[in-house]
N, CA, C and O atoms as a GROMACS GRO file, in nm:
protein
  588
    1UNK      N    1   1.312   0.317  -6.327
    1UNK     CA    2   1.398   0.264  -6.226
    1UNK      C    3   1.340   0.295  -6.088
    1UNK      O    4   1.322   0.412  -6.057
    2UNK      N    5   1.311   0.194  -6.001
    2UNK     CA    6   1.282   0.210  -5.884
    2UNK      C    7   1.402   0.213  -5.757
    2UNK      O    8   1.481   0.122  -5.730
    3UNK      N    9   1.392   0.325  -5.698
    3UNK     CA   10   1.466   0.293  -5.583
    3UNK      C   11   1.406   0.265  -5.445
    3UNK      O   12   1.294   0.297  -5.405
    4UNK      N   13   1.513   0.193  -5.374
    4UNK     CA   14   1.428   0.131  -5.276
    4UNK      C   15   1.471   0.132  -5.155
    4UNK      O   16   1.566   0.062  -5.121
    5UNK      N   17   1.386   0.235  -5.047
    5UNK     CA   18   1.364   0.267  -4.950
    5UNK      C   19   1.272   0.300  -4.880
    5UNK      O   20   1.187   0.211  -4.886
    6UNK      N   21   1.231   0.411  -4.792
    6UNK     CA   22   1.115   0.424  -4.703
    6UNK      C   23   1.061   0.507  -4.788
    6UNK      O   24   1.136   0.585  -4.847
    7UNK      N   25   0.915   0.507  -4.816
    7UNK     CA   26   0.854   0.656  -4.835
    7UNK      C   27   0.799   0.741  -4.738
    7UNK      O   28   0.769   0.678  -4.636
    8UNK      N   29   0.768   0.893  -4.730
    8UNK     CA   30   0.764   0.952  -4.622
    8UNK      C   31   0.670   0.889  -4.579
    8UNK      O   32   0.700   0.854  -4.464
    9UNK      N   33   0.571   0.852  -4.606
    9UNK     CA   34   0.432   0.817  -4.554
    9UNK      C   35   0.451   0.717  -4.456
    9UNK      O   36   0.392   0.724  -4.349
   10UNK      N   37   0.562   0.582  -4.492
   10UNK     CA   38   0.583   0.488  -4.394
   10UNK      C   39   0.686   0.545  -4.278
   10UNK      O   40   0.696   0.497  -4.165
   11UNK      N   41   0.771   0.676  -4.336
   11UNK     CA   42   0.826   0.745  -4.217
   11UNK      C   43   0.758   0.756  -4.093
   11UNK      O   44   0.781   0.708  -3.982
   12UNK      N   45   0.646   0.848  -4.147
   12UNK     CA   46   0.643   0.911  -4.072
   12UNK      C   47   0.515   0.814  -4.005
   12UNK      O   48   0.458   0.881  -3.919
   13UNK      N   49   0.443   0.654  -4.022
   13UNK     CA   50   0.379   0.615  -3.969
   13UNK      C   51   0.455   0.566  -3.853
   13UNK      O   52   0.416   0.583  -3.738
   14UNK      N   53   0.564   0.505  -3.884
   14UNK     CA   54   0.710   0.465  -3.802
   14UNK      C   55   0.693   0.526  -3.684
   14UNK      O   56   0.660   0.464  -3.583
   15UNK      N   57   0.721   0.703  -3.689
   15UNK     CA   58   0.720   0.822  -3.542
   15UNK      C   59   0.618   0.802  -3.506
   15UNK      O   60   0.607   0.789  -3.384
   16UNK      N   61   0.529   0.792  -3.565
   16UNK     CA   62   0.394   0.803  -3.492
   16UNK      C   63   0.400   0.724  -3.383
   16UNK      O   64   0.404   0.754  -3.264
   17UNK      N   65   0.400   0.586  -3.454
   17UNK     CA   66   0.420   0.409  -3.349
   17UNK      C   67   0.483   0.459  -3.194
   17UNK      O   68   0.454   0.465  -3.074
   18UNK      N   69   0.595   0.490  -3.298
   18UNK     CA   70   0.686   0.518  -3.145
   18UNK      C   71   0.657   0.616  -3.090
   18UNK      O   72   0.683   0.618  -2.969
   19UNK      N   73   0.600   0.722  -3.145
   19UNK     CA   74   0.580   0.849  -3.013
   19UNK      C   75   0.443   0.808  -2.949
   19UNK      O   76   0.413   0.854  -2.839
   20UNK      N   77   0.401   0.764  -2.982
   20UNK     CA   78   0.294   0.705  -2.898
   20UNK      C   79   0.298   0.591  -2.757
   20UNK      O   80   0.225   0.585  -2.658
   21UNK      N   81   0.420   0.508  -2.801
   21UNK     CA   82   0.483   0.409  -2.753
   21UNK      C   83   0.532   0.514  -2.561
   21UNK      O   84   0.506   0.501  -2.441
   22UNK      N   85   0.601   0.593  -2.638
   22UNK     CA   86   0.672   0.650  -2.563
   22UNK      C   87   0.609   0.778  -2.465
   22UNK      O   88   0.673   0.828  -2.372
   23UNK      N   89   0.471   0.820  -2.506
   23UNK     CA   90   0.366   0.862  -2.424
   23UNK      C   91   0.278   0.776  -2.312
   23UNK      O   92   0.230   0.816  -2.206
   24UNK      N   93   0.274   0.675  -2.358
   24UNK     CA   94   0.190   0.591  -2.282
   24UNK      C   95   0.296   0.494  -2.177
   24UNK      O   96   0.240   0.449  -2.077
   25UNK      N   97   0.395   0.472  -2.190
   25UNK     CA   98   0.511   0.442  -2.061
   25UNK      C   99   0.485   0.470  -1.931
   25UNK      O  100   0.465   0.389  -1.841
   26UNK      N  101   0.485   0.592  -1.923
   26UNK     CA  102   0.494   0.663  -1.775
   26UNK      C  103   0.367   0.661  -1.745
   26UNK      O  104   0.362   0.695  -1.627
   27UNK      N  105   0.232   0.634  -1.795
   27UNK     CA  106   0.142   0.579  -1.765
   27UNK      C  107   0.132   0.463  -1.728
   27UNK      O  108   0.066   0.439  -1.628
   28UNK      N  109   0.186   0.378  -1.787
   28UNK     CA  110   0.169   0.224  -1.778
   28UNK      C  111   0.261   0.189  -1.618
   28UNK      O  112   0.226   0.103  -1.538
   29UNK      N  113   0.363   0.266  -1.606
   29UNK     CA  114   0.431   0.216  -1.464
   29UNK      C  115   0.361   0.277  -1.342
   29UNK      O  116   0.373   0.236  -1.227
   30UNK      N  117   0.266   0.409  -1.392
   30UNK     CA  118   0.213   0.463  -1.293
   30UNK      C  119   0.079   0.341  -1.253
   30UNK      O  120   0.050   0.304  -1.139
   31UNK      N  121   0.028   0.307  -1.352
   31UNK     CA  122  -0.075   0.222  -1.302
   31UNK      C  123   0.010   0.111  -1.233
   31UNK      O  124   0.002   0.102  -1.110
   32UNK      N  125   0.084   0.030  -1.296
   32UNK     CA  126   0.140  -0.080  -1.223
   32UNK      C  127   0.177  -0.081  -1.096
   32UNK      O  128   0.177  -0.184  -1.029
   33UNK      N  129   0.230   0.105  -1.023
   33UNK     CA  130   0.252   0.095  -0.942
   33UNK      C  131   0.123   0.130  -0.860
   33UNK      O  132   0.145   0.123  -0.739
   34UNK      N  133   0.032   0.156  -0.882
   34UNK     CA  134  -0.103   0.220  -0.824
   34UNK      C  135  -0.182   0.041  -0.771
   34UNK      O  136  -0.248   0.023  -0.669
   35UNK      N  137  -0.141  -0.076  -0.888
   35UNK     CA  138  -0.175  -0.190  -0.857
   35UNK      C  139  -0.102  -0.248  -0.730
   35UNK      O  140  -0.160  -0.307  -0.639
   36UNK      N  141   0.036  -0.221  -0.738
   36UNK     CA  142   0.119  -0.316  -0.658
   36UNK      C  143   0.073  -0.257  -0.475
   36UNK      O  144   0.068  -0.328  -0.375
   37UNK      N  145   0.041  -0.094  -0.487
   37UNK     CA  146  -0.007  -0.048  -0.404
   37UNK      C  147  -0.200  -0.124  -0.311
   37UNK      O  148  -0.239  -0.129  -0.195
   38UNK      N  149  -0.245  -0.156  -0.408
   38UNK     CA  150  -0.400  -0.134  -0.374
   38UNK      C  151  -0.366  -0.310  -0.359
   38UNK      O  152  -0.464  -0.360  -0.303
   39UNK      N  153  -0.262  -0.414  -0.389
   39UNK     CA  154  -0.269  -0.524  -0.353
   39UNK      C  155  -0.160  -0.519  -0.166
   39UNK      O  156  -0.184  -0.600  -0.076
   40UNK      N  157  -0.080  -0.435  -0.159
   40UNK     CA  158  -0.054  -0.407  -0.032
   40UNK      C  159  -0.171  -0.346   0.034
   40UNK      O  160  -0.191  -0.405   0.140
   41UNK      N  161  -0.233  -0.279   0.019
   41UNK     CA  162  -0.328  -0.238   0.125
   41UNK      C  163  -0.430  -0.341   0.146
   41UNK      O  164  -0.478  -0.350   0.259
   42UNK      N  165  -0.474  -0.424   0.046
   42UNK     CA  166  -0.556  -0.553   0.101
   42UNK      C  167  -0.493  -0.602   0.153
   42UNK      O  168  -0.552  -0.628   0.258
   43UNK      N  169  -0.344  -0.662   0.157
   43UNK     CA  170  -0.313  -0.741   0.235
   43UNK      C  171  -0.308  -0.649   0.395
   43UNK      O  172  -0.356  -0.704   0.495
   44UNK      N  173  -0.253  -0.527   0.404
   44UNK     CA  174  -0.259  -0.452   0.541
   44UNK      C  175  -0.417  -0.477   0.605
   44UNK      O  176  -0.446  -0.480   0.725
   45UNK      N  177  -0.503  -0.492   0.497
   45UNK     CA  178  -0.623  -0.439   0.610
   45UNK      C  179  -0.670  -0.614   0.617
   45UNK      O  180  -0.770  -0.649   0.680
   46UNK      N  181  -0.600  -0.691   0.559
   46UNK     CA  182  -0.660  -0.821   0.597
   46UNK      C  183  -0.578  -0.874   0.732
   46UNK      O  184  -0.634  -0.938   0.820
   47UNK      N  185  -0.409  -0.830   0.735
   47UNK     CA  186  -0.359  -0.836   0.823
   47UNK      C  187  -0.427  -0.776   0.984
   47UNK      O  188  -0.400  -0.837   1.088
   48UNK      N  189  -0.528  -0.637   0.984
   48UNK     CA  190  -0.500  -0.608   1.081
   48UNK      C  191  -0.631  -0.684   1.118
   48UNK      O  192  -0.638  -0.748   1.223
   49UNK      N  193  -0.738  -0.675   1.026
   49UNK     CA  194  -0.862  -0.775   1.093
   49UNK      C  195  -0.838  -0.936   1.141
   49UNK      O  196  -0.924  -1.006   1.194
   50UNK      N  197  -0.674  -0.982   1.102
   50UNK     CA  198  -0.651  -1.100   1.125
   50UNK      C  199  -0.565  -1.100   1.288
   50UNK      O  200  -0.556  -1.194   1.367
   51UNK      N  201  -0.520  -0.986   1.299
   51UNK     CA  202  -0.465  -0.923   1.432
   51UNK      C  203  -0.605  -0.907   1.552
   51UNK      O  204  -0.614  -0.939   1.670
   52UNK      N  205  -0.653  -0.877   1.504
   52UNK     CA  206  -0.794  -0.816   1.589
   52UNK      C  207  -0.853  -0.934   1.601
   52UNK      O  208  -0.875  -0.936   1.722
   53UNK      N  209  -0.908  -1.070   1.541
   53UNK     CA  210  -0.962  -1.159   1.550
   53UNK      C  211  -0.837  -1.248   1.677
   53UNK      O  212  -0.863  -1.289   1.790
   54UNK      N  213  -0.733  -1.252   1.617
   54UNK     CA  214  -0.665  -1.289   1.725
   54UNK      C  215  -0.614  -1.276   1.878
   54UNK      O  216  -0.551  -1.346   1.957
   55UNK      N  217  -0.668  -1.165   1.879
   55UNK     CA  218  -0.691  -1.083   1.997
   55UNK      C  219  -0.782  -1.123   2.048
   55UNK      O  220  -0.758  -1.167   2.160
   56UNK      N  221  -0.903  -1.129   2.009
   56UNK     CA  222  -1.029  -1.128   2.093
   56UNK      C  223  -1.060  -1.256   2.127
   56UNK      O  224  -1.135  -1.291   2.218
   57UNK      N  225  -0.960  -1.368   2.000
   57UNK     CA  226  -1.008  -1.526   2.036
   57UNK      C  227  -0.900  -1.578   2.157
   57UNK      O  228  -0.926  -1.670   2.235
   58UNK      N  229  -0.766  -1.496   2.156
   58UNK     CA  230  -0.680  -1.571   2.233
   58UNK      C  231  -0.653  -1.475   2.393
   58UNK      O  232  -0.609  -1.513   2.501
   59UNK      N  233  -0.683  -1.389   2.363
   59UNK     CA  234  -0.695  -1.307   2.487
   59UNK      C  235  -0.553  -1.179   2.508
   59UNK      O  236  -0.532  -1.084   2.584
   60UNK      N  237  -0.466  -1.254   2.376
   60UNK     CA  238  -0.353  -1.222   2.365
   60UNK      C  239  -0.342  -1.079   2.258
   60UNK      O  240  -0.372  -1.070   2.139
   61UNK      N  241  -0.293  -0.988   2.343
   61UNK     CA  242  -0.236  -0.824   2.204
   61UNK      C  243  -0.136  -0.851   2.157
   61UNK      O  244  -0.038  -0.920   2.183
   62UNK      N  245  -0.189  -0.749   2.037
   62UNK     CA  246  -0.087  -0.746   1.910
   62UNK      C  247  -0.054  -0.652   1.887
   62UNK      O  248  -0.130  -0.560   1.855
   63UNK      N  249   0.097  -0.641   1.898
   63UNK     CA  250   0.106  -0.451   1.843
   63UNK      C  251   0.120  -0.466   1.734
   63UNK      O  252   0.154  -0.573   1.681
   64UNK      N  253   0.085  -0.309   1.648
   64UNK     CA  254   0.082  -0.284   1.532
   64UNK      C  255   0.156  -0.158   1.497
   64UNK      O  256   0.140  -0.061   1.572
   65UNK      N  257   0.246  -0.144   1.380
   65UNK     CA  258   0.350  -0.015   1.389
   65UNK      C  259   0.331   0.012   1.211
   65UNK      O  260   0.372  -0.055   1.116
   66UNK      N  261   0.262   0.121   1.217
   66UNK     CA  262   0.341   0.120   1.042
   66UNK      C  263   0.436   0.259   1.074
   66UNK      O  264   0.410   0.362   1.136
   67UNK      N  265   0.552   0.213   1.003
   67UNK     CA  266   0.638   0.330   1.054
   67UNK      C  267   0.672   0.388   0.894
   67UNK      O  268   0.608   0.367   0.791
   68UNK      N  269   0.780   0.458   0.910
   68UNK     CA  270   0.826   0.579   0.794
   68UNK      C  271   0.970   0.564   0.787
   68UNK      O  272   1.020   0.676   0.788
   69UNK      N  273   1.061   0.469   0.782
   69UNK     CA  274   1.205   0.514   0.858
   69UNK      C  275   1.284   0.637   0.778
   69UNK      O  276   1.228   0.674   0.675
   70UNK      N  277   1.360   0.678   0.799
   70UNK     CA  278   1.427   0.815   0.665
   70UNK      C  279   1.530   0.703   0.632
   70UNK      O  280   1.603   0.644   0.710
   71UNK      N  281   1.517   0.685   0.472
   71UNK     CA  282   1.630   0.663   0.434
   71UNK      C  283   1.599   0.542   0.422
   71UNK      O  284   1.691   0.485   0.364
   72UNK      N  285   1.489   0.450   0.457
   72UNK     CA  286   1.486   0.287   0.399
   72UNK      C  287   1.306   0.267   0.363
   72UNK      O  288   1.208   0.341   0.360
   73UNK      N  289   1.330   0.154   0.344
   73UNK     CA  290   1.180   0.138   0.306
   73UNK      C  291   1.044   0.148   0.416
   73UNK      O  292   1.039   0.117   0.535
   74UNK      N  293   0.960   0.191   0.346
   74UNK     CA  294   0.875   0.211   0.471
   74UNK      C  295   0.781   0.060   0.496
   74UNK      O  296   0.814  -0.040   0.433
   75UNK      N  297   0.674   0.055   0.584
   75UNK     CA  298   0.666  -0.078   0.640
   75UNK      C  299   0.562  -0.077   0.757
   75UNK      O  300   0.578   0.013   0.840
   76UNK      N  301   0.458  -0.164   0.775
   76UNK     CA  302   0.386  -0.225   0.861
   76UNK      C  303   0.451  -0.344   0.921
   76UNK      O  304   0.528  -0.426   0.870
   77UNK      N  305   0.402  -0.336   1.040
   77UNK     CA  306   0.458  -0.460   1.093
   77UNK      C  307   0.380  -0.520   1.211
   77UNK      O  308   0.419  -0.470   1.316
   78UNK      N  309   0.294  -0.602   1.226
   78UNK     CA  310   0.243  -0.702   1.349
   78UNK      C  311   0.287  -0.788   1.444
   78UNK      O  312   0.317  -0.901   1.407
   79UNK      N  313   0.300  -0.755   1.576
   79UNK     CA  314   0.404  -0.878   1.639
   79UNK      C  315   0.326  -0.886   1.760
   79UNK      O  316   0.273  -0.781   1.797
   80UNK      N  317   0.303  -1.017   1.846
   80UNK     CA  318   0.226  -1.044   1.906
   80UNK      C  319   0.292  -1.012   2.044
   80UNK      O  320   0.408  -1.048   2.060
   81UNK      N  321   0.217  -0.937   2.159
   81UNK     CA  322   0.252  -0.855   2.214
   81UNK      C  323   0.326  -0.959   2.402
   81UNK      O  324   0.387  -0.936   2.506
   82UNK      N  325   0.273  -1.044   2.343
   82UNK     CA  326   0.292  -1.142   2.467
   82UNK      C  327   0.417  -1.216   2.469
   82UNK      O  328   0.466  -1.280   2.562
   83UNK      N  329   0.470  -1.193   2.326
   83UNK     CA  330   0.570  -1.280   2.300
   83UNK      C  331   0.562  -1.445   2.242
   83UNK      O  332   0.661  -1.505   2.200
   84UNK      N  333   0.443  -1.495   2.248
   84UNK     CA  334   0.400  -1.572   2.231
   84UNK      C  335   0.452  -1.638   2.050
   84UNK      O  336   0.451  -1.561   1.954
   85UNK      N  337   0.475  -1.725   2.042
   85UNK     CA  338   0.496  -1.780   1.956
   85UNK      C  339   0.358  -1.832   1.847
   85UNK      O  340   0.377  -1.872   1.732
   86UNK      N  341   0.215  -1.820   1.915
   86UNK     CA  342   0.113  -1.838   1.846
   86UNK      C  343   0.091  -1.799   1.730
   86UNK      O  344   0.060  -1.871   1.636
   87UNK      N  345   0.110  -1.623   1.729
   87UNK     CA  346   0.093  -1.551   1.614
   87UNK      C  347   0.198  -1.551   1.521
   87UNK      O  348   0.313  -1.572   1.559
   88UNK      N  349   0.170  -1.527   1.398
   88UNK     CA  350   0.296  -1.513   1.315
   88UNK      C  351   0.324  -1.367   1.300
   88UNK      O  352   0.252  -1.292   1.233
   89UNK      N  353   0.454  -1.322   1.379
   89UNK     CA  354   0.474  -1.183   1.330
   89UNK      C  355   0.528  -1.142   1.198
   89UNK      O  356   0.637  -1.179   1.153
   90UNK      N  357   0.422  -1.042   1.122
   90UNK     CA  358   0.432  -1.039   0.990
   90UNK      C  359   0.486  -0.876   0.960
   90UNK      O  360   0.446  -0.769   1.008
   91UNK      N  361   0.600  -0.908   0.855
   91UNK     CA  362   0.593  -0.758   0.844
   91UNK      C  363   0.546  -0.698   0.716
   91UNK      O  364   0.572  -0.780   0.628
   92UNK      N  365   0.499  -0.613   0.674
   92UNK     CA  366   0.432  -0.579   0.533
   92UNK      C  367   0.542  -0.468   0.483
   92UNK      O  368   0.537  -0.356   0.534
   93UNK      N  369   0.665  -0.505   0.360
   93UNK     CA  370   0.680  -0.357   0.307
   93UNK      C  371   0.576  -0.295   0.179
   93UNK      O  372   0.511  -0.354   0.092
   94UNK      N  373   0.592  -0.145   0.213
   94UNK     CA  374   0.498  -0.066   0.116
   94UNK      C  375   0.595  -0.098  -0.052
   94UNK      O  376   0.713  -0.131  -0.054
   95UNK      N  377   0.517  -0.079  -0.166
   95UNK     CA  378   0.547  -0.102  -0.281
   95UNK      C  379   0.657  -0.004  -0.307
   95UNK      O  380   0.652   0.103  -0.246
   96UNK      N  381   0.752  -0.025  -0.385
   96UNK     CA  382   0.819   0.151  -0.442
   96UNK      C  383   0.748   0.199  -0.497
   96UNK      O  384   0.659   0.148  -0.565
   97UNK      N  385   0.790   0.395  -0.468
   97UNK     CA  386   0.731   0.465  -0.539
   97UNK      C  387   0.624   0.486  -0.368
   97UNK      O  388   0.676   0.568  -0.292
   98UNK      N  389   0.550   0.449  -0.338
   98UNK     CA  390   0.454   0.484  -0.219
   98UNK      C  391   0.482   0.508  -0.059
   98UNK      O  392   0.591   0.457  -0.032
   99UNK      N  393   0.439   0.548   0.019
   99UNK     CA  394   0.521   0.566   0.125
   99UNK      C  395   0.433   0.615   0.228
   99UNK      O  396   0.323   0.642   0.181
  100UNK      N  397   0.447   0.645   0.415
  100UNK     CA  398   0.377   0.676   0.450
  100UNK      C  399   0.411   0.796   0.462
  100UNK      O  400   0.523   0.840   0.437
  101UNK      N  401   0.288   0.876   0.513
  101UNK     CA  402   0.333   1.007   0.551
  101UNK      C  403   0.283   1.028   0.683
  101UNK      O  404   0.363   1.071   0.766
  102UNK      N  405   0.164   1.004   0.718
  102UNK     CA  406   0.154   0.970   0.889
  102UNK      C  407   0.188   0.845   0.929
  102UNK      O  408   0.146   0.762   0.849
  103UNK      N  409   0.241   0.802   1.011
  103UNK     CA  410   0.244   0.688   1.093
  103UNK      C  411   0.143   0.609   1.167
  103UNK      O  412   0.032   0.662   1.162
  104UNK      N  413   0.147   0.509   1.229
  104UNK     CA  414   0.071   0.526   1.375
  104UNK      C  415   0.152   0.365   1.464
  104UNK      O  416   0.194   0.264   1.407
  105UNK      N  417   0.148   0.391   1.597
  105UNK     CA  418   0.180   0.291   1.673
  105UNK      C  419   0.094   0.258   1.791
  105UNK      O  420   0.067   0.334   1.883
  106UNK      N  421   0.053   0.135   1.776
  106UNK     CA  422  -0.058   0.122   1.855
  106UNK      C  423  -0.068  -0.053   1.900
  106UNK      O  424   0.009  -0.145   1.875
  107UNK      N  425  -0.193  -0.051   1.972
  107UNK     CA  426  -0.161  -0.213   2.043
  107UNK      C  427  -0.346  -0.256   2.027
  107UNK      O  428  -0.449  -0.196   2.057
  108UNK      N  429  -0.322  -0.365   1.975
  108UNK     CA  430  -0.474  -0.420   1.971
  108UNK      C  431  -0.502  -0.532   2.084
  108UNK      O  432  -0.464  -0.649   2.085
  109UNK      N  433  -0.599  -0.444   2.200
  109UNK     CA  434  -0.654  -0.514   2.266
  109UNK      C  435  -0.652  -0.603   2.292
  109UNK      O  436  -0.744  -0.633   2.216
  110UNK      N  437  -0.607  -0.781   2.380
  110UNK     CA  438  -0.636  -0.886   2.386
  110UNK      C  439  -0.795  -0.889   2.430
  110UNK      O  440  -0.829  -0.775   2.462
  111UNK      N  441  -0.894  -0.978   2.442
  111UNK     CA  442  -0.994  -0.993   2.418
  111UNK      C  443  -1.113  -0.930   2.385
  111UNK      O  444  -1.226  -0.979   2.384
  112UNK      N  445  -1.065  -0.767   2.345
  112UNK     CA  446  -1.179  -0.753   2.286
  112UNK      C  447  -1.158  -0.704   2.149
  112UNK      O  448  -1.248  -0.695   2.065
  113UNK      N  449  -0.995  -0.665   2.125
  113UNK     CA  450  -0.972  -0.661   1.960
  113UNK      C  451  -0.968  -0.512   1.980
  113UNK      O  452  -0.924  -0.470   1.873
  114UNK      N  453  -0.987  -0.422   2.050
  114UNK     CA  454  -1.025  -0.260   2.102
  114UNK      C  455  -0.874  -0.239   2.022
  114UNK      O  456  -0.777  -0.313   2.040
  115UNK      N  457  -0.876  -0.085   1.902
  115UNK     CA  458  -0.699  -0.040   1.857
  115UNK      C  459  -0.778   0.118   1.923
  115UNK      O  460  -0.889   0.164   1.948
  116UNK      N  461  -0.652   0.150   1.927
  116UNK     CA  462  -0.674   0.321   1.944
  116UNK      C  463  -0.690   0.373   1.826
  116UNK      O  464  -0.622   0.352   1.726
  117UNK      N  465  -0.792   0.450   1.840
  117UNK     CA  466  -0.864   0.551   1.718
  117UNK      C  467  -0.721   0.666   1.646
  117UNK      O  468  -0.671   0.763   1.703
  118UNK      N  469  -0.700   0.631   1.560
  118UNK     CA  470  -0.595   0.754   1.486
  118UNK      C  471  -0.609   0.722   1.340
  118UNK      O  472  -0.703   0.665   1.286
  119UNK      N  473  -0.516   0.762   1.294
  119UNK     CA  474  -0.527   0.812   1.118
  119UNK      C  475  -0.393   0.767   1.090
  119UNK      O  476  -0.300   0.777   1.170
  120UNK      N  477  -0.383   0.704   0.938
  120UNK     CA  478  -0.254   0.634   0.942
  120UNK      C  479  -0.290   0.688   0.740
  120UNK      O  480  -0.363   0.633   0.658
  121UNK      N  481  -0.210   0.798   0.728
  121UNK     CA  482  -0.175   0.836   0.588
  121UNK      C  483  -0.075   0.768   0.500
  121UNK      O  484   0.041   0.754   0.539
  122UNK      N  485  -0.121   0.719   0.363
  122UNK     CA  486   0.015   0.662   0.270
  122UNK      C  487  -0.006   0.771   0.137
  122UNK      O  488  -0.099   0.843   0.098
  123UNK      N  489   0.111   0.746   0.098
  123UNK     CA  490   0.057   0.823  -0.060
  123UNK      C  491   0.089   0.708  -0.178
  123UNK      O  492   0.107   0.592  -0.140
  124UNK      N  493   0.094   0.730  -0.278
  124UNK     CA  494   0.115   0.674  -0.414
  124UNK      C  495   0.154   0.822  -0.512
  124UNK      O  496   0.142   0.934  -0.463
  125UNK      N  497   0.197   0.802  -0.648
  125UNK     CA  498   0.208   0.914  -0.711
  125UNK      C  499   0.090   0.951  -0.757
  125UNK      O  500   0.097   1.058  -0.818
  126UNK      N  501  -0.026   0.899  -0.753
  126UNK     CA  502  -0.124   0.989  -0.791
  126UNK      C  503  -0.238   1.003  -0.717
  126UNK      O  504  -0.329   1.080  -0.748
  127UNK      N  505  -0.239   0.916  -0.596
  127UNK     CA  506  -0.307   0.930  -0.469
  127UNK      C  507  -0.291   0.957  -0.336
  127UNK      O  508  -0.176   0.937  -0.296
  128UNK      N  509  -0.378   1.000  -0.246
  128UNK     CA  510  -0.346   0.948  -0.106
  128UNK      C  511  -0.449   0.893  -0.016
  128UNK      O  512  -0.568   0.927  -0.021
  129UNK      N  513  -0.400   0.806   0.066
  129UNK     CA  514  -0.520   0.734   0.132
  129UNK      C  515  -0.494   0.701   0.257
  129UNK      O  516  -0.417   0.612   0.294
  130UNK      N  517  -0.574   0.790   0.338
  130UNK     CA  518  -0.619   0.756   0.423
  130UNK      C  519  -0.713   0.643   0.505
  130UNK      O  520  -0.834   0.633   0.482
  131UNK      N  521  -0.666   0.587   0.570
  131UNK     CA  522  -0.728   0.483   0.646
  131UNK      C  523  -0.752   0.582   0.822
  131UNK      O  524  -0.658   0.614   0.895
  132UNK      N  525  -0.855   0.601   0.842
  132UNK     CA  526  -0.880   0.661   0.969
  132UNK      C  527  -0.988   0.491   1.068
  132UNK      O  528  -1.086   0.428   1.029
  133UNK      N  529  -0.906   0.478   1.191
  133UNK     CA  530  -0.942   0.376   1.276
  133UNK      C  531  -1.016   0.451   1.363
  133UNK      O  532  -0.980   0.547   1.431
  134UNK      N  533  -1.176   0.374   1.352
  134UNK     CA  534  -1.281   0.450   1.451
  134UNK      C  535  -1.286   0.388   1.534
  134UNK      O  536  -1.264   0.268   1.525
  135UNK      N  537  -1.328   0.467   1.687
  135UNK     CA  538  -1.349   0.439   1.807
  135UNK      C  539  -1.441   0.350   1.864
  135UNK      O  540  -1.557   0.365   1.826
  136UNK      N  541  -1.420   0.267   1.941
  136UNK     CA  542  -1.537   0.166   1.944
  136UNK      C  543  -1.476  -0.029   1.904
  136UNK      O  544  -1.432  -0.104   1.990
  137UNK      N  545  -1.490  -0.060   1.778
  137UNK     CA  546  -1.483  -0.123   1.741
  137UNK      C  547  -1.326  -0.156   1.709
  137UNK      O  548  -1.259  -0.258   1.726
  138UNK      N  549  -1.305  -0.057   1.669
  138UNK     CA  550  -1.186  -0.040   1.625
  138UNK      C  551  -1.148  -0.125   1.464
  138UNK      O  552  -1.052  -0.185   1.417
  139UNK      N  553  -1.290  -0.085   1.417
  139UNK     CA  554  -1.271  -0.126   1.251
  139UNK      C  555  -1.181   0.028   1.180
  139UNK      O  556  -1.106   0.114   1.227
  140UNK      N  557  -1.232   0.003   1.062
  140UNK     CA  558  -1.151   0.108   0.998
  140UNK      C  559  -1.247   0.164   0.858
  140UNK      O  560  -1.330   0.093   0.801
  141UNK      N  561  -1.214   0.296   0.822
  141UNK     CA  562  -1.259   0.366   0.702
  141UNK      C  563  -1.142   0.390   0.606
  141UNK      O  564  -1.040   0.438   0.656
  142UNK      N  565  -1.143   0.356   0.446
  142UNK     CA  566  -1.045   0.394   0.408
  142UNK      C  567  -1.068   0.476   0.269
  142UNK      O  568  -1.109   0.420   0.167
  143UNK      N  569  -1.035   0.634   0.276
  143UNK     CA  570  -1.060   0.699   0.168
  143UNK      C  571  -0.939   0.708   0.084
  143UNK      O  572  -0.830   0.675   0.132
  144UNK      N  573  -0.950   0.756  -0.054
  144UNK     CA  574  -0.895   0.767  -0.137
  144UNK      C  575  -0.906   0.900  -0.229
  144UNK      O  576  -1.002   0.929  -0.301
  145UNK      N  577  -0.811   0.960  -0.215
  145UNK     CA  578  -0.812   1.111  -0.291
  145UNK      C  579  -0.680   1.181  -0.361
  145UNK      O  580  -0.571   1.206  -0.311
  146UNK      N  581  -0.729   1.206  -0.493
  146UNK     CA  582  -0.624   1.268  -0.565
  146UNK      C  583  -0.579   1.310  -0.466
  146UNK      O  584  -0.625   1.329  -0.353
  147UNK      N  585  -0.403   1.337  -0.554
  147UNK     CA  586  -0.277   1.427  -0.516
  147UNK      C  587  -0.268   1.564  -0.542
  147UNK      O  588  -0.167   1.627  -0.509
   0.00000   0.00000   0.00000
């Protein structure tokens, strides 16, 4: 007479499935959010070279703010300093989960694109990155270093 149910062997292949399932989760959202992050920062650094080009072609500044607020989402934001309706003022929010921890507020040059040199820190949960704006040009360096 056969009875018919699980044997341990398919038990316990069953836990396995799932404890595995359930290890690799909090990985999988950490990357997703590490992605949603590294596709905001291309768009920030395409934004500000698109700020700076606009500057130097129209004669017209652009301020630039990434702020921190307590208590809401944090955020870049570009608005053209003349008032001018030319530029599109854009605002960038940061992904959840990431955030800044330095700030910076600053104004990009009309015709020559010139930002003031400072350091503008974000984190992620398993990174932080720095973007430091060098003097001169007013391009930018952007490192990346464990938490």
């Amino acid at each position: 007479m056969y009875k018919s149910g699980f044997t341990l062997l398919e038990s316990l292949l069953v836990l396995m499935i799932a404890s595995m399932i359930l290890l690799l989760t909090p990985q999988l959202e950490t990357a997703t959010d590490e992605l949603a992050f590294n596709l905001f920062l291309d768009d920030f650094l395409t934004e500000l070279h698109t700020a700076q080009s606009y500057a130097v072609i129209t004669g017209n500044g652009v301020n630039m703010d990434v702020l921190r607020p307590i208590g809401a989402t944090h955020y870049a934001v570009f608005k053209d300093g003349a008032g001018s309706d030319r530029y599109i003022n854009r605002k960038l929010l940061l992904p959840e989960g990431s955030k800044v921890i330095q700030g910076y507020t600053g104004f990009i040059k009309g015709g020559s694109g010139y930002l003031q040199p400072n350091t503008i820190i974000m984190e992620t949960a398993r990174y932080r990155y720095t973007i430091t704006i060098q003097l001169g040009s007013g391009r930018y360096e952007v490192n990346k270093a464990k938490r």
